[in-house]
C-alpha positions as CSV (number, residue, x, y, z in Angstrom):
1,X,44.8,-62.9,28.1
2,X,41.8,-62.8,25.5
3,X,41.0,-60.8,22.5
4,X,38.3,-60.2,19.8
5,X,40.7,-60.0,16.5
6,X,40.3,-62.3,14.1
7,X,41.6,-65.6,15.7
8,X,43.3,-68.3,14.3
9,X,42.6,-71.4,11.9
10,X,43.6,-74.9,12.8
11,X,47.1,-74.4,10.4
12,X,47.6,-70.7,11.7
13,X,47.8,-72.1,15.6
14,X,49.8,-75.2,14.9
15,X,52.3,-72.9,13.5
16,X,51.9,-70.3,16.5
17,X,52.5,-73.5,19.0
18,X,55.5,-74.4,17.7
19,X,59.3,-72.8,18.4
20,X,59.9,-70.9,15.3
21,X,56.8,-70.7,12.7
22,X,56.5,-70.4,9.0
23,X,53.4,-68.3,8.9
24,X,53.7,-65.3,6.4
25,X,54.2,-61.9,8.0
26,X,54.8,-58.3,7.2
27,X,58.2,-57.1,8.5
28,X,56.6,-53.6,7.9
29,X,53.7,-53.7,10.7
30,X,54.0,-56.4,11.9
31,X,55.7,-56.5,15.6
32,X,57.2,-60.2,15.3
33,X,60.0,-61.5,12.9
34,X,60.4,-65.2,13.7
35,X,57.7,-66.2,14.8
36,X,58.9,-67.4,18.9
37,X,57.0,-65.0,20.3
38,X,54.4,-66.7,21.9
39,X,56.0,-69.9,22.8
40,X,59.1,-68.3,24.1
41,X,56.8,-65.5,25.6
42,X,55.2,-68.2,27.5
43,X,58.3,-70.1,28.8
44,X,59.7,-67.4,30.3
45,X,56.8,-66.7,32.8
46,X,55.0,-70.6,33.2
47,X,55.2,-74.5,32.2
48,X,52.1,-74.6,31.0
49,X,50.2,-72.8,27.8
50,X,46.9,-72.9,26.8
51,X,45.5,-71.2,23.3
52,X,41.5,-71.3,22.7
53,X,40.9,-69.6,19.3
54,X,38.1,-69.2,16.9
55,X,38.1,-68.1,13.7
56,X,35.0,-67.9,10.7
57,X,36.5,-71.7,10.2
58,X,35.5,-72.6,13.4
59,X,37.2,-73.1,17.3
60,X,40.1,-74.9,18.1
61,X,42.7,-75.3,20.7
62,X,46.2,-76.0,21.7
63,X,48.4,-77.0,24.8
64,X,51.5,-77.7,25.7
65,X,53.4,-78.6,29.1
66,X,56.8,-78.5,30.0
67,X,56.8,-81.0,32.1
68,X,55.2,-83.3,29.6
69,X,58.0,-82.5,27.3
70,X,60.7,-83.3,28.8
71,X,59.2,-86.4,29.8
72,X,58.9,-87.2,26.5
73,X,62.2,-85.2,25.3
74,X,60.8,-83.6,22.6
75,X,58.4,-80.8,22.2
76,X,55.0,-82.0,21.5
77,X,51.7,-80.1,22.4
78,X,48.1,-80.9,22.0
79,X,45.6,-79.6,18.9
80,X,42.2,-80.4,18.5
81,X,38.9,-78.8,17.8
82,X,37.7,-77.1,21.3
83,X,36.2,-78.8,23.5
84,X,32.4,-78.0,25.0
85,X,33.7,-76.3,28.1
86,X,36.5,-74.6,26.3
87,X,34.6,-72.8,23.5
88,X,32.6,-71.8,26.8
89,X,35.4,-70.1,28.0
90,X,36.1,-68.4,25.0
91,X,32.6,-66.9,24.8
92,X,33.1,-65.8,28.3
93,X,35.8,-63.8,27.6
94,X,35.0,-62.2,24.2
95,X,31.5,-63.5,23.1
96,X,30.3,-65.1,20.5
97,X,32.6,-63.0,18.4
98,X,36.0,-64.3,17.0
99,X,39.0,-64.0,18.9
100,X,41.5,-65.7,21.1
101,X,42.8,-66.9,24.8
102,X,45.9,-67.5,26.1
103,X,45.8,-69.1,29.3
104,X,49.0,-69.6,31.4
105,X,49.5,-71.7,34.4
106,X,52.7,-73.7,36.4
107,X,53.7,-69.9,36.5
108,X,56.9,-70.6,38.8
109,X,59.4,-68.1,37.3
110,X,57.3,-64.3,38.2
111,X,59.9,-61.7,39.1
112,X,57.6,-59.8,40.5
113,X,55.1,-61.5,42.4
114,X,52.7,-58.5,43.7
115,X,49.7,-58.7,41.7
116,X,48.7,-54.9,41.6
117,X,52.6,-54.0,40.9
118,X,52.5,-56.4,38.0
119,X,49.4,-55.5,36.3
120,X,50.5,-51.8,37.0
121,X,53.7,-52.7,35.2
122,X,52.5,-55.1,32.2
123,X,50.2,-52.0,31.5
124,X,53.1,-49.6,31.0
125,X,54.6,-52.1,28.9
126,X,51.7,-52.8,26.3
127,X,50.9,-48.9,26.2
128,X,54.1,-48.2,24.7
129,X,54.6,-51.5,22.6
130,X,51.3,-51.9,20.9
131,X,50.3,-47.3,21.2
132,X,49.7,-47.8,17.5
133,X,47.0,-49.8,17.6
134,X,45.6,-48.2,21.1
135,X,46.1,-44.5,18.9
136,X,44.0,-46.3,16.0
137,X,41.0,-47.3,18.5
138,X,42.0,-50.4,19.6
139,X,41.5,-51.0,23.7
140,X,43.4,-52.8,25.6
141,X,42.2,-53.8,29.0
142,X,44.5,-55.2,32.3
143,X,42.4,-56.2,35.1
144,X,39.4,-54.3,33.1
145,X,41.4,-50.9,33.6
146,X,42.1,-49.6,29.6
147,X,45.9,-49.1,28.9
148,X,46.6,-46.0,27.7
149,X,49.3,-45.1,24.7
150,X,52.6,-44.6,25.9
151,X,55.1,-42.8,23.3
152,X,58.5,-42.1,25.0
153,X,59.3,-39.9,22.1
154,X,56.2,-37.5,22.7
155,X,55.7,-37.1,19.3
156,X,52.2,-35.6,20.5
157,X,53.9,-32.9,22.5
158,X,54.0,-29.8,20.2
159,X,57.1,-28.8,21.4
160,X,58.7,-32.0,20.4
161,X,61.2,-31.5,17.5
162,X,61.9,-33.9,15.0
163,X,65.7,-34.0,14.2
164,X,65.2,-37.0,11.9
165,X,63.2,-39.4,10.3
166,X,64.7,-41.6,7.5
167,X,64.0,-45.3,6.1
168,X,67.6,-46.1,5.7
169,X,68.4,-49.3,3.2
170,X,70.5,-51.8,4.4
171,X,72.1,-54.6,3.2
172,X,73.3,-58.0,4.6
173,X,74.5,-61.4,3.6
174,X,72.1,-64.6,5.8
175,X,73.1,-68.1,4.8
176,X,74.9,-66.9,2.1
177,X,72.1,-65.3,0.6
178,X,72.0,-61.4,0.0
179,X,69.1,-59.6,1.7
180,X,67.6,-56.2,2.4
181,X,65.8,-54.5,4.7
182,X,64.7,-51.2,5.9
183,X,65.7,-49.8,8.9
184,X,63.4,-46.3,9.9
185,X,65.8,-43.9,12.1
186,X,64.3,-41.4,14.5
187,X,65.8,-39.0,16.3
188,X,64.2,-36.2,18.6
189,X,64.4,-33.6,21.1
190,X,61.9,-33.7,23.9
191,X,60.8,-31.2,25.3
192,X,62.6,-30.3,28.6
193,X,60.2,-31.6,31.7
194,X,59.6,-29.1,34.5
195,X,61.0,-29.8,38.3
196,X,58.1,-30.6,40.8
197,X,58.1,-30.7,44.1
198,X,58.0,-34.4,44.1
199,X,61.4,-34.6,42.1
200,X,62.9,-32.2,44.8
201,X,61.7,-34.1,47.6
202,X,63.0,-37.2,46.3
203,X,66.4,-35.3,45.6
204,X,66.0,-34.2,49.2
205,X,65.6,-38.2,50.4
206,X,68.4,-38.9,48.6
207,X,71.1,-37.0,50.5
Protein backbone atom coordinates (compact mmCIF):
# COMPACT_ATOMS: atom_id res chain seq x y z
CA UNK A 1 0.00 0.00 0.00
CA UNK A 2 1.74 3.33 -0.92
CA UNK A 3 0.61 6.88 -1.17
CA UNK A 4 1.86 10.41 -2.14
CA UNK A 5 0.29 12.52 0.93
CA UNK A 6 2.39 14.18 3.02
CA UNK A 7 4.27 11.30 4.88
CA UNK A 8 5.43 11.21 8.20
CA UNK A 9 8.34 12.62 10.41
CA UNK A 10 10.55 10.51 12.63
CA UNK A 11 8.07 11.53 15.92
CA UNK A 12 4.82 11.18 13.70
CA UNK A 13 5.74 7.33 12.78
CA UNK A 14 7.06 6.32 16.20
CA UNK A 15 3.77 7.24 17.45
CA UNK A 16 1.84 5.50 14.38
CA UNK A 17 4.05 2.16 15.33
CA UNK A 18 2.95 1.95 18.52
CA UNK A 19 -0.59 0.42 20.12
CA UNK A 20 -2.42 3.44 20.97
CA UNK A 21 -0.65 7.00 19.83
CA UNK A 22 -0.66 10.44 21.18
CA UNK A 23 -0.52 12.22 17.95
CA UNK A 24 -3.08 15.20 17.73
CA UNK A 25 -6.16 14.59 15.51
CA UNK A 26 -9.35 16.12 14.49
CA UNK A 27 -12.36 14.06 15.64
CA UNK A 28 -14.18 16.18 12.95
CA UNK A 29 -12.45 14.79 9.67
CA UNK A 30 -10.46 12.76 10.73
CA UNK A 31 -11.45 8.91 10.33
CA UNK A 32 -9.40 7.51 13.39
CA UNK A 33 -9.98 8.27 17.21
CA UNK A 34 -7.24 6.38 19.12
CA UNK A 35 -4.88 6.09 17.14
CA UNK A 36 -4.66 1.68 16.80
CA UNK A 37 -5.56 1.83 13.49
CA UNK A 38 -2.61 0.92 11.72
CA UNK A 39 -1.02 -1.47 14.18
CA UNK A 40 -4.15 -3.28 14.96
CA UNK A 41 -5.02 -2.99 11.11
CA UNK A 42 -1.96 -4.78 10.49
CA UNK A 43 -2.32 -7.68 13.14
CA UNK A 44 -5.32 -8.73 11.97
CA UNK A 45 -4.15 -9.68 8.43
CA UNK A 46 0.02 -10.50 8.99
CA UNK A 47 3.03 -10.77 11.62
CA UNK A 48 4.96 -8.68 10.02
CA UNK A 49 4.77 -4.58 9.25
CA UNK A 50 6.82 -2.57 7.36
CA UNK A 51 6.33 1.53 7.11
CA UNK A 52 8.76 3.57 4.58
CA UNK A 53 7.80 7.19 4.86
CA UNK A 54 9.23 10.52 3.75
CA UNK A 55 8.32 13.67 4.69
CA UNK A 56 10.11 17.46 3.71
CA UNK A 57 12.30 16.24 7.06
CA UNK A 58 13.50 13.59 5.32
CA UNK A 59 12.91 9.36 4.96
CA UNK A 60 12.54 7.04 7.62
CA UNK A 61 11.27 3.71 8.52
CA UNK A 62 9.74 1.32 10.81
CA UNK A 63 9.18 -2.56 11.55
CA UNK A 64 7.86 -4.64 13.67
CA UNK A 65 7.45 -8.57 13.97
CA UNK A 66 5.30 -10.63 15.89
CA UNK A 67 7.27 -13.20 16.28
CA UNK A 68 10.11 -11.02 17.52
CA UNK A 69 7.80 -9.76 20.09
CA UNK A 70 6.84 -12.33 21.80
CA UNK A 71 10.20 -13.57 21.89
CA UNK A 72 11.10 -10.73 23.60
CA UNK A 73 7.53 -10.35 25.45
CA UNK A 74 7.13 -6.95 24.93
CA UNK A 75 6.25 -4.96 21.88
CA UNK A 76 9.28 -3.45 20.38
CA UNK A 77 9.71 -2.42 16.64
CA UNK A 78 12.53 -1.04 14.69
CA UNK A 79 13.09 2.96 13.60
CA UNK A 80 15.71 4.34 11.81
CA UNK A 81 16.46 6.62 8.94
CA UNK A 82 15.73 4.53 5.55
CA UNK A 83 17.96 2.54 4.38
CA UNK A 84 19.57 2.88 0.54
CA UNK A 85 17.32 0.13 -0.86
CA UNK A 86 14.32 1.18 1.10
CA UNK A 87 14.10 4.84 0.09
CA UNK A 88 14.43 2.98 -3.44
CA UNK A 89 11.45 1.35 -2.86
CA UNK A 90 9.62 4.29 -1.87
CA UNK A 91 10.56 6.19 -5.02
CA UNK A 92 9.31 3.24 -6.89
CA UNK A 93 6.16 3.37 -5.71
CA UNK A 94 5.36 7.16 -5.51
CA UNK A 95 8.47 9.05 -6.85
CA UNK A 96 10.54 11.35 -5.69
CA UNK A 97 7.52 12.93 -4.10
CA UNK A 98 6.54 12.55 -0.41
CA UNK A 99 4.47 9.86 0.77
CA UNK A 100 4.30 6.58 2.42
CA UNK A 101 4.42 2.42 2.24
CA UNK A 102 3.06 0.04 4.13
CA UNK A 103 4.39 -3.28 3.42
CA UNK A 104 2.78 -6.40 5.03
CA UNK A 105 4.15 -9.89 5.10
CA UNK A 106 3.83 -13.41 7.44
CA UNK A 107 0.17 -12.72 6.15
CA UNK A 108 -1.16 -16.18 7.73
CA UNK A 109 -4.69 -15.03 8.94
CA UNK A 110 -6.48 -13.93 5.04
CA UNK A 111 -10.19 -14.97 5.10
CA UNK A 112 -10.33 -14.78 1.77
CA UNK A 113 -7.42 -16.04 0.03
CA UNK A 114 -8.48 -15.48 -3.89
CA UNK A 115 -6.55 -12.65 -4.94
CA UNK A 116 -8.98 -11.17 -7.63
CA UNK A 117 -12.01 -11.69 -5.00
CA UNK A 118 -9.94 -9.71 -2.45
CA UNK A 119 -8.80 -6.81 -4.38
CA UNK A 120 -12.48 -6.78 -5.83
CA UNK A 121 -13.58 -6.60 -2.26
CA UNK A 122 -10.91 -4.24 -0.50
CA UNK A 123 -11.99 -1.91 -3.36
CA UNK A 124 -15.68 -1.81 -2.37
CA UNK A 125 -14.56 -1.20 1.02
CA UNK A 126 -12.22 1.96 0.48
CA UNK A 127 -14.80 3.48 -2.06
CA UNK A 128 -17.24 3.80 0.56
CA UNK A 129 -14.92 4.56 3.65
CA UNK A 130 -12.59 7.08 2.28
CA UNK A 131 -15.70 8.56 -0.96
CA UNK A 132 -14.87 11.95 0.54
CA UNK A 133 -11.61 12.21 -0.37
CA UNK A 134 -12.13 10.06 -3.89
CA UNK A 135 -15.41 12.95 -4.43
CA UNK A 136 -12.58 15.76 -3.62
CA UNK A 137 -10.04 14.36 -6.41
CA UNK A 138 -8.23 12.04 -4.57
CA UNK A 139 -7.45 8.50 -6.53
CA UNK A 140 -7.24 5.55 -5.06
CA UNK A 141 -5.79 2.70 -7.03
CA UNK A 142 -6.02 -1.44 -6.17
CA UNK A 143 -4.05 -3.42 -8.42
CA UNK A 144 -3.68 -0.03 -10.66
CA UNK A 145 -7.64 -0.19 -11.24
CA UNK A 146 -9.12 3.44 -9.57
CA UNK A 147 -11.76 2.76 -6.77
CA UNK A 148 -14.66 4.51 -7.37
CA UNK A 149 -16.94 6.43 -4.50
CA UNK A 150 -19.32 4.33 -2.93
CA UNK A 151 -22.23 6.24 -0.89
CA UNK A 152 -24.78 3.68 0.34
CA UNK A 153 -27.03 6.58 1.15
CA UNK A 154 -27.09 7.92 -2.62
CA UNK A 155 -27.06 11.21 -1.61
CA UNK A 156 -26.17 11.84 -5.44
CA UNK A 157 -29.37 10.21 -6.58
CA UNK A 158 -31.93 13.14 -7.08
CA UNK A 159 -34.56 11.22 -5.96
CA UNK A 160 -32.96 10.62 -2.63
CA UNK A 161 -34.86 12.42 0.24
CA UNK A 162 -33.25 13.68 3.15
CA UNK A 163 -35.51 12.93 6.26
CA UNK A 164 -32.76 14.34 8.59
CA UNK A 165 -29.60 15.79 9.07
CA UNK A 166 -28.64 17.02 12.66
CA UNK A 167 -25.28 17.52 14.73
CA UNK A 168 -26.80 16.34 17.89
CA UNK A 169 -24.63 17.32 21.31
CA UNK A 170 -23.88 14.78 23.54
CA UNK A 171 -22.57 14.47 26.78
CA UNK A 172 -20.65 11.75 28.72
CA UNK A 173 -18.54 11.24 31.81
CA UNK A 174 -14.67 9.28 30.79
CA UNK A 175 -12.47 8.75 33.77
CA UNK A 176 -14.40 10.91 35.69
CA UNK A 177 -13.99 13.63 33.54
CA UNK A 178 -17.09 15.31 31.71
CA UNK A 179 -16.77 15.43 27.88
CA UNK A 180 -18.69 16.37 24.77
CA UNK A 181 -18.90 15.43 21.49
CA UNK A 182 -20.97 15.74 18.45
CA UNK A 183 -22.70 13.11 17.04
CA UNK A 184 -24.17 14.05 13.08
CA UNK A 185 -27.54 11.88 12.52
CA UNK A 186 -28.68 11.06 8.99
CA UNK A 187 -31.60 9.67 8.01
CA UNK A 188 -32.81 8.97 4.30
CA UNK A 189 -35.10 7.42 1.91
CA UNK A 190 -33.59 5.88 -1.08
CA UNK A 191 -34.97 5.78 -3.85
CA UNK A 192 -36.81 2.36 -4.59
CA UNK A 193 -34.38 0.15 -7.04
CA UNK A 194 -36.02 -1.39 -10.07
CA UNK A 195 -36.33 -5.47 -10.44
CA UNK A 196 -34.07 -6.81 -13.28
CA UNK A 197 -34.00 -9.81 -14.85
CA UNK A 198 -30.97 -10.78 -12.92
CA UNK A 199 -32.82 -10.32 -9.41
CA UNK A 200 -35.67 -12.62 -10.93
CA UNK A 201 -33.44 -15.23 -12.02
CA UNK A 202 -31.76 -15.44 -8.89
CA UNK A 203 -35.22 -15.51 -7.15
CA UNK A 204 -35.96 -18.18 -9.62
CA UNK A 205 -32.56 -20.23 -8.38
CA UNK A 206 -33.64 -19.93 -5.19
CA UNK A 207 -36.81 -21.98 -5.18
Amino acid sequence: MADDGHGMNEAILDQAMRLGSLTSRNTNSDLGKFGMGLVTGSLSVAKKCHVITRSDEGCWSSAWDVEEVMGRNAFVKHLDKAANDEAEMLREEIGDTTGTIVVLSKCDNLTNKNTSSFASNLRSHLGRVHRYFVDAGKTITVNGEPVPSLDPLQLSDRDTEIVMDEVIPVTFTEDGEKKSENVRVRIVLVPEAPITDLDIGKSLAGC
